[in-house]
N, CA, C and O atoms as a printed pandas DataFrame, in Angstrom:
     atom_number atom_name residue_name chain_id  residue_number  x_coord  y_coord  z_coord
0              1         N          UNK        A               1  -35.239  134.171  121.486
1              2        CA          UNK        A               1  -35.699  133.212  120.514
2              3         C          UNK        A               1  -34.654  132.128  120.250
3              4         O          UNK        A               1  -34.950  130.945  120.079
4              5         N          UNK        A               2  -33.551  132.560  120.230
5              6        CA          UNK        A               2  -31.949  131.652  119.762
6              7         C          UNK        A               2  -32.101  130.612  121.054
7              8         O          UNK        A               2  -31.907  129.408  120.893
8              9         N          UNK        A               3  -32.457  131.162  122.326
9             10        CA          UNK        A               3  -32.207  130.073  123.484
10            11         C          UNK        A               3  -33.693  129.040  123.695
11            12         O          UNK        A               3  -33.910  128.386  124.715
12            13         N          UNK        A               4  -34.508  129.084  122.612
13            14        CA          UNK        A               4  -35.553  128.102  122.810
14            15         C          UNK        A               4  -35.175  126.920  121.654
15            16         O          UNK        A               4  -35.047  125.730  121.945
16            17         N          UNK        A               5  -35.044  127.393  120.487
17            18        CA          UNK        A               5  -33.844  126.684  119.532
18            19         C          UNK        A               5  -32.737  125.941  120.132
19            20         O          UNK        A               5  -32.775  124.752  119.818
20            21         N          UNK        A               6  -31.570  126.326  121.045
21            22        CA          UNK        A               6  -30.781  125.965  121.516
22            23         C          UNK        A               6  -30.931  124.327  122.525
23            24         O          UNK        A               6  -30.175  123.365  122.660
24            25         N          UNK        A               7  -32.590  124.744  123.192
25            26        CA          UNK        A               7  -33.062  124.043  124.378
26            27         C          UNK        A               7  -33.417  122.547  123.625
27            28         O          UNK        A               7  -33.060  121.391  123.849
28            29         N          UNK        A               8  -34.568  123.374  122.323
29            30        CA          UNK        A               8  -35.031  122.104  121.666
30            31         C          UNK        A               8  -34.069  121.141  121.320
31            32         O          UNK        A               8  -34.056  119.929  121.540
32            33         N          UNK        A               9  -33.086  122.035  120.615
33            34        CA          UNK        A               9  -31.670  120.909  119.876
34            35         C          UNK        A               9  -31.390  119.739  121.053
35            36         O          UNK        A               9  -31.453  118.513  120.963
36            37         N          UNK        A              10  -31.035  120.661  122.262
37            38        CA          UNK        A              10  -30.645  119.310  123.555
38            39         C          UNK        A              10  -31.414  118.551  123.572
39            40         O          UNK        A              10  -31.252  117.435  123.077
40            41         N          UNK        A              11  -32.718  119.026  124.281
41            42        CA          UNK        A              11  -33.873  117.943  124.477
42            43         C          UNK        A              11  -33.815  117.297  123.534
43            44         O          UNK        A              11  -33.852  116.165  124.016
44            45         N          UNK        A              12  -33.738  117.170  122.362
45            46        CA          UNK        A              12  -33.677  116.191  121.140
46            47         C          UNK        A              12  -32.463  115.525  121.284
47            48         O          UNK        A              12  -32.708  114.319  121.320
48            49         N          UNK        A              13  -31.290  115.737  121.382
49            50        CA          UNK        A              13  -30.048  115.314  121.237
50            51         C          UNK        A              13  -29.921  114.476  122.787
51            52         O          UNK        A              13  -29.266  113.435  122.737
52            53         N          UNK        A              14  -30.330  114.747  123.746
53            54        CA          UNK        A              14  -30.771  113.850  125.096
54            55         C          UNK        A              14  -31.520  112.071  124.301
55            56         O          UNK        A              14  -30.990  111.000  124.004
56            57         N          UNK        A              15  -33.011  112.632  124.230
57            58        CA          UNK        A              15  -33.866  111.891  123.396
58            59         C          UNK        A              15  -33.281  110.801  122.894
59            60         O          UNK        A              15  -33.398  109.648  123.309
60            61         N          UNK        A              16  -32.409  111.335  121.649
61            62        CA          UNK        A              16  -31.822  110.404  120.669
62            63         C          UNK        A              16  -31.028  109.371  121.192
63            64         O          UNK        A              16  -31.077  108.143  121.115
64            65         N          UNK        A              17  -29.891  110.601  122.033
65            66        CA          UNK        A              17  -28.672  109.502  122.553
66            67         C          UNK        A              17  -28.680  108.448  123.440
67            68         O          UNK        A              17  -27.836  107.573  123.635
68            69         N          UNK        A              18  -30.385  108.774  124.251
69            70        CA          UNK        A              18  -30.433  107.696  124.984
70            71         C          UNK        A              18  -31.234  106.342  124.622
71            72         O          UNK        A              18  -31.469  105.297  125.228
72            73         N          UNK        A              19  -31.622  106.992  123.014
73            74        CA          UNK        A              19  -32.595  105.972  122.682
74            75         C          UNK        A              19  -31.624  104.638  122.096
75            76         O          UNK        A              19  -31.708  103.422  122.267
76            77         N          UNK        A              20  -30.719  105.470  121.364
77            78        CA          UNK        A              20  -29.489  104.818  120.373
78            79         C          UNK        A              20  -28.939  103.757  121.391
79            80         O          UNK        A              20  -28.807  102.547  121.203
80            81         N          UNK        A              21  -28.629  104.547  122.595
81            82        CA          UNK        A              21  -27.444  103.396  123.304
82            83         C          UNK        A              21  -28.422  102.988  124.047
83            84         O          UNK        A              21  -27.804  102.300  124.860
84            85         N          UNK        A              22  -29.840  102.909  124.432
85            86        CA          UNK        A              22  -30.297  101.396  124.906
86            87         C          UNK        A              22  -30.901  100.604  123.936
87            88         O          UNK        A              22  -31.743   99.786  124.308
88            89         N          UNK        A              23  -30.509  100.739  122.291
89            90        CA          UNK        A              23  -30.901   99.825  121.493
90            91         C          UNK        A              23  -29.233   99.252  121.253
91            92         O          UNK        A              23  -29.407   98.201  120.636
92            93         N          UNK        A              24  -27.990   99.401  121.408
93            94        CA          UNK        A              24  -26.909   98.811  121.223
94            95         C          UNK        A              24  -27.149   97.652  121.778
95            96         O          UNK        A              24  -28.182   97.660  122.447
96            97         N          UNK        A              25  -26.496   96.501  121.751
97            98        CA          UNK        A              25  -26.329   94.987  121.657
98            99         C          UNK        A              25  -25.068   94.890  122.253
99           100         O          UNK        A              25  -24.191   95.634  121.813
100          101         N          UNK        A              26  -24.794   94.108  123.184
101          102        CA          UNK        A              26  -23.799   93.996  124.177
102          103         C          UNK        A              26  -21.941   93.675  122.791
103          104         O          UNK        A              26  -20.799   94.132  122.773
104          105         N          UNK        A              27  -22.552   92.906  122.130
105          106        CA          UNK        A              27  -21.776   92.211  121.346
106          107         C          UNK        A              27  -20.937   94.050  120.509
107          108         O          UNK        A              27  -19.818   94.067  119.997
108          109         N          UNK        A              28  -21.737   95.140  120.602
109          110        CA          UNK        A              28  -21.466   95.962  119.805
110          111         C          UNK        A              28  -20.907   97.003  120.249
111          112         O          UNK        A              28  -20.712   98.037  119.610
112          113         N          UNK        A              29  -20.438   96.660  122.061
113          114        CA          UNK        A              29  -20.499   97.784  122.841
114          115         C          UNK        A              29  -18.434   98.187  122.686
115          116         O          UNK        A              29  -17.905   99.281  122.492
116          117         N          UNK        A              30  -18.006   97.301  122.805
117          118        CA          UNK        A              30  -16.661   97.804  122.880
118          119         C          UNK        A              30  -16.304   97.920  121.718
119          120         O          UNK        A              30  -15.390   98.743  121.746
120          121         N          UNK        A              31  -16.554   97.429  120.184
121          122        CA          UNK        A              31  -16.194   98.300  118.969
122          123         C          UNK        A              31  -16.658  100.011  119.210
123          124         O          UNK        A              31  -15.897  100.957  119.005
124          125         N          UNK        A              32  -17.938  100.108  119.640
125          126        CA          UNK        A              32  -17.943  101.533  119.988
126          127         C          UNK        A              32  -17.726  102.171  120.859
127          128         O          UNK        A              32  -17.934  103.377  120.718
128          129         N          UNK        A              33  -17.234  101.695  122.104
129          130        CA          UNK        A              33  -16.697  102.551  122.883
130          131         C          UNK        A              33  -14.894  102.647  122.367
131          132         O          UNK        A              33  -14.272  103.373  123.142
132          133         N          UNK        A              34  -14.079  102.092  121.312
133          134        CA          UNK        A              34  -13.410  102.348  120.812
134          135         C          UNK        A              34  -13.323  103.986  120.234
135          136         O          UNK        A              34  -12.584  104.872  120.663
136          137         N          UNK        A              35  -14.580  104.089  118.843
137          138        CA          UNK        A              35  -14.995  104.792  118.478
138          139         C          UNK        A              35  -14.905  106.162  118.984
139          140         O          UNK        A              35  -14.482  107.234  118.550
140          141         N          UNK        A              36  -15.426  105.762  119.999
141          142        CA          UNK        A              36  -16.297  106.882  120.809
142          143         C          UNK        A              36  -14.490  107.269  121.694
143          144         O          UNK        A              36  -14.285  108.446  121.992
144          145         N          UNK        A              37  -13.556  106.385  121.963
145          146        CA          UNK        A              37  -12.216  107.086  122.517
146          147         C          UNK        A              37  -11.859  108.120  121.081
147          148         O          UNK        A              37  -11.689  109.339  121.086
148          149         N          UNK        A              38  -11.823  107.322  120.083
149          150        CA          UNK        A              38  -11.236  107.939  118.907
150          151         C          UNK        A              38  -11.461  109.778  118.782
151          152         O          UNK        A              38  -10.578  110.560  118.432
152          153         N          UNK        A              39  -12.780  110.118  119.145
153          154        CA          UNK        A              39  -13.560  110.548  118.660
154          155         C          UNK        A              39  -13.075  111.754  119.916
155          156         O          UNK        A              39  -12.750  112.876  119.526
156          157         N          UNK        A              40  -13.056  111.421  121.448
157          158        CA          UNK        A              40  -12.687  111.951  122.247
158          159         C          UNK        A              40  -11.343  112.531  122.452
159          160         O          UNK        A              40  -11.128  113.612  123.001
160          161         N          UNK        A              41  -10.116  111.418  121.781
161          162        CA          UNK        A              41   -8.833  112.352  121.118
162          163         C          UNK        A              41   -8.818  113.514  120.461
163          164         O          UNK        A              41   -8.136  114.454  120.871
164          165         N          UNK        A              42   -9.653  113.601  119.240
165          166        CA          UNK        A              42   -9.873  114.508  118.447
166          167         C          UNK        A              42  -10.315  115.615  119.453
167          168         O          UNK        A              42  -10.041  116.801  119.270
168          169         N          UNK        A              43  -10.788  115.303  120.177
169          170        CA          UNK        A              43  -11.849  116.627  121.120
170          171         C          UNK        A              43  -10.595  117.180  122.196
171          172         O          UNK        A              43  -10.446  118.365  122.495
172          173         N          UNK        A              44   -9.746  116.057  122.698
173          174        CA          UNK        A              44   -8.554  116.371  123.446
174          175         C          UNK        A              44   -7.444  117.448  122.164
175          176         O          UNK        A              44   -7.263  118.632  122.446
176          177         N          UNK        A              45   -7.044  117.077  121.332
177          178        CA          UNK        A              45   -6.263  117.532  120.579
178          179         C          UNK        A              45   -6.661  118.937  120.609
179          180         O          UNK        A              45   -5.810  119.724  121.022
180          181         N          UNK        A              46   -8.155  119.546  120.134
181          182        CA          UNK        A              46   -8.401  120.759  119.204
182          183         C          UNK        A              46   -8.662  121.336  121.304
183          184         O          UNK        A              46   -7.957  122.306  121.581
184          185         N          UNK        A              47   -9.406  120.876  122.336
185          186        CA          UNK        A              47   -8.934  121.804  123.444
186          187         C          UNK        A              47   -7.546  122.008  123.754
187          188         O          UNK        A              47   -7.279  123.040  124.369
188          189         N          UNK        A              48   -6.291  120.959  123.346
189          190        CA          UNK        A              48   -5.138  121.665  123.511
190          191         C          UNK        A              48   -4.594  123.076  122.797
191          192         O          UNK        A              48   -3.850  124.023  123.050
192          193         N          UNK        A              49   -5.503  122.557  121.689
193          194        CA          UNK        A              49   -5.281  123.905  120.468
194          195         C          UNK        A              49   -5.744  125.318  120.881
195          196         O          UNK        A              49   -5.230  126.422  120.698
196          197         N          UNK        A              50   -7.047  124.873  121.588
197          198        CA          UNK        A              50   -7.620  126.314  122.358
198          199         C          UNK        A              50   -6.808  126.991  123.403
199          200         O          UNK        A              50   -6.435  128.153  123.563
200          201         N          UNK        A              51   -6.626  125.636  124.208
201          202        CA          UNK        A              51   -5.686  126.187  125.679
202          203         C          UNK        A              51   -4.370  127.219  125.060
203          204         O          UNK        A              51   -4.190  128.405  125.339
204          205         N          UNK        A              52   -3.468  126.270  124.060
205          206        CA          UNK        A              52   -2.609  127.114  123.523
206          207         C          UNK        A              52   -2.778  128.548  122.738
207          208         O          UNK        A              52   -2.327  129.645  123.067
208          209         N          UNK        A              53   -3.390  128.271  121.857
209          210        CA          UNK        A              53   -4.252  129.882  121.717
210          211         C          UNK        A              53   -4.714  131.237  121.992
211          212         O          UNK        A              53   -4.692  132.313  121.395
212          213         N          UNK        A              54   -5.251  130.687  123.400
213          214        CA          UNK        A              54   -5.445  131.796  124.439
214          215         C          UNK        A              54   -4.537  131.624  125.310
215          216         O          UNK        A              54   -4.832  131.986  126.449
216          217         N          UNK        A              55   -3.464  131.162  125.137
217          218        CA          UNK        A              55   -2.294  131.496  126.003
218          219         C          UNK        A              55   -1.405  132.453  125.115
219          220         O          UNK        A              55   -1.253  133.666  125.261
220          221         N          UNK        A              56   -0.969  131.796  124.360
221          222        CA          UNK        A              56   -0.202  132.754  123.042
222          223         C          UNK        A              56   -1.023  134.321  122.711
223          224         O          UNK        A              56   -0.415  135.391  122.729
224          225         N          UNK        A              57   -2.336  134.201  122.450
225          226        CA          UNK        A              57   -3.330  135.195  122.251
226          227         C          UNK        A              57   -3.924  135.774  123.424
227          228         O          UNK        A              57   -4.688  135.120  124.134
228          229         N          UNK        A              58   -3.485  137.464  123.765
229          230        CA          UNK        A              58   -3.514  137.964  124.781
230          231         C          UNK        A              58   -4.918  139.126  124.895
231          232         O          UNK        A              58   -5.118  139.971  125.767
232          233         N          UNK        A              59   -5.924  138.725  123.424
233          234        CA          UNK        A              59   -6.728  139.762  123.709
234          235         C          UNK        A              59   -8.215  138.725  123.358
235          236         O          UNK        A              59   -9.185  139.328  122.899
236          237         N          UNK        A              60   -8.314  137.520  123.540
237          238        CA          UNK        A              60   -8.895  136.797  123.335
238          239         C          UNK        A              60  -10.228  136.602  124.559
239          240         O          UNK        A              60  -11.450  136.598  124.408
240          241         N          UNK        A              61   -9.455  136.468  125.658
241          242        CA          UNK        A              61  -10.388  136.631  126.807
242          243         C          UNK        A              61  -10.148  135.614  127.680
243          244         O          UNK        A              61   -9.317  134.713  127.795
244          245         N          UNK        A              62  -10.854  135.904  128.109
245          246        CA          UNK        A              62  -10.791  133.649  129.815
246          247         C          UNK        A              62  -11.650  132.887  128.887
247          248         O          UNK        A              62  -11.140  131.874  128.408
248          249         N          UNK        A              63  -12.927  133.201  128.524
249          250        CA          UNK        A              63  -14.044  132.546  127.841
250          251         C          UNK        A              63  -13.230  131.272  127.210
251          252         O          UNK        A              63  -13.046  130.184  127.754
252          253         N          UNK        A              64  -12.986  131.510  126.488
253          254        CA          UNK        A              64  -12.376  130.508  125.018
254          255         C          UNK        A              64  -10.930  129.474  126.716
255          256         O          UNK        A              64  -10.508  128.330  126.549
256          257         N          UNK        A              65  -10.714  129.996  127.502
257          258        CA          UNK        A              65   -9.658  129.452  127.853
258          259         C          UNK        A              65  -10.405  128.476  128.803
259          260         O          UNK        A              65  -10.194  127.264  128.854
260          261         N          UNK        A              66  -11.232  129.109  129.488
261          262        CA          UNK        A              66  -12.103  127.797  130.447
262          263         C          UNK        A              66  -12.985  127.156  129.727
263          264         O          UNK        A              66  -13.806  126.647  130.489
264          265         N          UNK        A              67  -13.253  126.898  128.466
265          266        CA          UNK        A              67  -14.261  125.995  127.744
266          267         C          UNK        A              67  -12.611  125.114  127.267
267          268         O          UNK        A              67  -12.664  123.900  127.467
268          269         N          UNK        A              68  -11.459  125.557  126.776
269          270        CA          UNK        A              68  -11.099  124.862  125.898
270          271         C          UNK        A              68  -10.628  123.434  127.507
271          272         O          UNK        A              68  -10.582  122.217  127.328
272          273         N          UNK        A              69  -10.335  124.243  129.046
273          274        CA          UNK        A              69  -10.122  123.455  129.827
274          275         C          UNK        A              69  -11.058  122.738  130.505
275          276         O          UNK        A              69  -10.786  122.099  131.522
276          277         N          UNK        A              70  -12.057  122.792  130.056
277          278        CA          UNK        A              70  -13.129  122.035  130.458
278          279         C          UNK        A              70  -13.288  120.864  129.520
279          280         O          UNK        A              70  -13.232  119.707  129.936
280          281         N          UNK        A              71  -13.470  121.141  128.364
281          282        CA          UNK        A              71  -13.382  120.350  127.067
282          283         C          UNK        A              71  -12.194  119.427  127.445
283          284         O          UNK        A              71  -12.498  118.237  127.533
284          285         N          UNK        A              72  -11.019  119.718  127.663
285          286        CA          UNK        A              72   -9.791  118.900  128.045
286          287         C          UNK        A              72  -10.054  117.733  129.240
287          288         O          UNK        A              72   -9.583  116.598  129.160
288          289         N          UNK        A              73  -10.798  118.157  130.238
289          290        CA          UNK        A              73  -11.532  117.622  131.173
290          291         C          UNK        A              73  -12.312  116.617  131.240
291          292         O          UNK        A              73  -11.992  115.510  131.675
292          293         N          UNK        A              74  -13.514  116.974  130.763
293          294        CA          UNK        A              74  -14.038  115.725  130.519
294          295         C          UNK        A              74  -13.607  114.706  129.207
295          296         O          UNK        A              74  -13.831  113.504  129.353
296          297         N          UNK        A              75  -13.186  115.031  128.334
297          298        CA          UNK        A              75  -12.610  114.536  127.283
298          299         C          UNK        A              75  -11.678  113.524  127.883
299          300         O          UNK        A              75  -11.818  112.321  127.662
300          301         N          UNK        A              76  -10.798  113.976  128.583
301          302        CA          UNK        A              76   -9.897  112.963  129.730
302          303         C          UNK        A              76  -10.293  112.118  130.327
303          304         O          UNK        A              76   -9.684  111.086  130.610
304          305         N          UNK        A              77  -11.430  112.419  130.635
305          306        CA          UNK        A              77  -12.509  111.684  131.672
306          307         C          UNK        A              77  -12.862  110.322  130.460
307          308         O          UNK        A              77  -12.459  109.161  130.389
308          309         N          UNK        A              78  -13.768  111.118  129.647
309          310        CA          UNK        A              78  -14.204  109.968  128.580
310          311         C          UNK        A              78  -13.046  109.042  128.427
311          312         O          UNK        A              78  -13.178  107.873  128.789
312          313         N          UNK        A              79  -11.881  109.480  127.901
313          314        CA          UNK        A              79  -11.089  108.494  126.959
314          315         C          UNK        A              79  -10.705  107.312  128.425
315          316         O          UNK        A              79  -10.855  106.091  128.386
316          317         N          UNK        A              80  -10.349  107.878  129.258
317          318        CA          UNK        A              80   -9.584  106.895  130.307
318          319         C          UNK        A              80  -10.982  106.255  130.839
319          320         O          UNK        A              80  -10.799  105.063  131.083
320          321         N          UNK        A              81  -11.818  106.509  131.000
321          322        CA          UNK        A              81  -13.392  105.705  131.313
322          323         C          UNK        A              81  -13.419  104.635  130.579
323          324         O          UNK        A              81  -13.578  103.489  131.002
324          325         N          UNK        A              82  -13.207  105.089  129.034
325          326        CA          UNK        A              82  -13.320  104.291  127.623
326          327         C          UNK        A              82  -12.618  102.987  128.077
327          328         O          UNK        A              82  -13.309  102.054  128.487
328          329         N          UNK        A              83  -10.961  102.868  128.002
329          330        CA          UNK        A              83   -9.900  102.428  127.961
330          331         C          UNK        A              83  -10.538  101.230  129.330
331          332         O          UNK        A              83  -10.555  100.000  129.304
332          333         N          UNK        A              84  -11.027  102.230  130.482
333          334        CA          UNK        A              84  -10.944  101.260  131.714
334          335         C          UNK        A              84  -12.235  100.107  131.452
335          336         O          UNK        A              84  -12.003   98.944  131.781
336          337         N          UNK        A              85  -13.182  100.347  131.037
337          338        CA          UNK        A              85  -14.550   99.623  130.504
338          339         C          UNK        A              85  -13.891   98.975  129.232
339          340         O          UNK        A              85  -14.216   97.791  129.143
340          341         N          UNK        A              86  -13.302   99.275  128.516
341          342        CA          UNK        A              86  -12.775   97.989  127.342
342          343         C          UNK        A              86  -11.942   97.448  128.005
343          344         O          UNK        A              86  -12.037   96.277  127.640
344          345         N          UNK        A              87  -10.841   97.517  129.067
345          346        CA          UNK        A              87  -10.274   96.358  129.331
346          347         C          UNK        A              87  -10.938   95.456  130.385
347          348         O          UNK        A              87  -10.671   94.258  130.482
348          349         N          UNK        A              88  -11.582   95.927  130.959
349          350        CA          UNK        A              88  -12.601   95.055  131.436
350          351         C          UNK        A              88  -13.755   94.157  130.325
351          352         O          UNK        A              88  -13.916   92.943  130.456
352          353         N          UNK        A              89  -14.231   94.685  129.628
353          354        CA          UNK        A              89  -14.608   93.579  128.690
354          355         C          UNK        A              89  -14.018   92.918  127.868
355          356         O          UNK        A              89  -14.656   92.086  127.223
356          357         N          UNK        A              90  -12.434   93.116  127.620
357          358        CA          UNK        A              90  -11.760   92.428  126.669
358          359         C          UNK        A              90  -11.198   91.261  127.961
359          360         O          UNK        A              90  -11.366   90.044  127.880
360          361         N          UNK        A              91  -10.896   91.574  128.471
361          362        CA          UNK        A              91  -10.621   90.322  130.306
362          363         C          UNK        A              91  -10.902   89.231  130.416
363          364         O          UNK        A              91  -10.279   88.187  130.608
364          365         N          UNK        A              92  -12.586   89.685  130.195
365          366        CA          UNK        A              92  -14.086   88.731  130.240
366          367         C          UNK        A              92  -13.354   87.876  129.036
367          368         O          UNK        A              92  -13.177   86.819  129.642
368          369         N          UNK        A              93  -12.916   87.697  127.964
369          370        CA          UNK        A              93  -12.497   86.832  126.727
370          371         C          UNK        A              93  -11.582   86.165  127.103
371          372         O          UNK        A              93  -11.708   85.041  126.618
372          373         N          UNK        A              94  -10.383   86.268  127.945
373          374        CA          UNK        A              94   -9.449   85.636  128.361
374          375         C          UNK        A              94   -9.425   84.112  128.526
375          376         O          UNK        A              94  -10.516   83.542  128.501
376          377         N          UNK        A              95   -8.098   83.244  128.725
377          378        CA          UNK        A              95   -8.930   82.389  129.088
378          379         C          UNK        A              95   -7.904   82.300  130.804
379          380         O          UNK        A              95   -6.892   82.886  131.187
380          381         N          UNK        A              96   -8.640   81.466  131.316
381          382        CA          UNK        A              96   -8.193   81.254  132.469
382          383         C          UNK        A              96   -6.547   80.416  132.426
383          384         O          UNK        A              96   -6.309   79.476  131.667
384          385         N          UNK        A              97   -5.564   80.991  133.390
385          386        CA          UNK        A              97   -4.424   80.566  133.280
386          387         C          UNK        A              97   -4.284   79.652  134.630
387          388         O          UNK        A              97   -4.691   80.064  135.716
388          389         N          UNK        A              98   -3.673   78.382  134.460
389          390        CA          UNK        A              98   -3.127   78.139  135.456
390          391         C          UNK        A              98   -2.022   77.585  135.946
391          392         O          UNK        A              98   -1.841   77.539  137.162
């Protein structure tokens, strides 16, 4: 019963997120992909907290240790994605040097 609950939440949370970011406005995209790095630190920080955890903590299991390195993972992924797509649109503002 818990894993049809679980399914709905995604399918909804899919739904939403894709509805949200094809109603964003170009003008609105790199204040939030700021955001959205911010947001991905926080997620980097608390998987370092895990990784360390179940390293220090020896009766904890692998579980908690390959989510907290996965979490570290793409989280990495996001923020440096973030960073590489805002300096490319902050570029676009420049002005030409010559």
């Amino acid at each position: 019963m818990t894993i049809i609950y679980l399914i709905t939440i995604f399918a909804m949370s899919v739904f939403l997120g894709f509805e949200l970011i094809t109603k964003v406005p170009a003008t609105l995209h790199t204040p939030l992909m700021s955001g959205s790095n911010a947001i991905s630190g926080i997620t980097i920080v608390g998987a370092i907290g895990v990784l360390l955890t179940g390293l220090a903590v020896a009766d904890v299991g692998i579980v908690p240790f390959l989510l907290g390195g996965v979490a570290l993972f793409f989280a990495t992924i996001n923020v440096v994605g973030g960073f590489v797509v805002s300096h490319r649109m902050l570029s676009k503002f420049r002005g030409r040097r010559s």
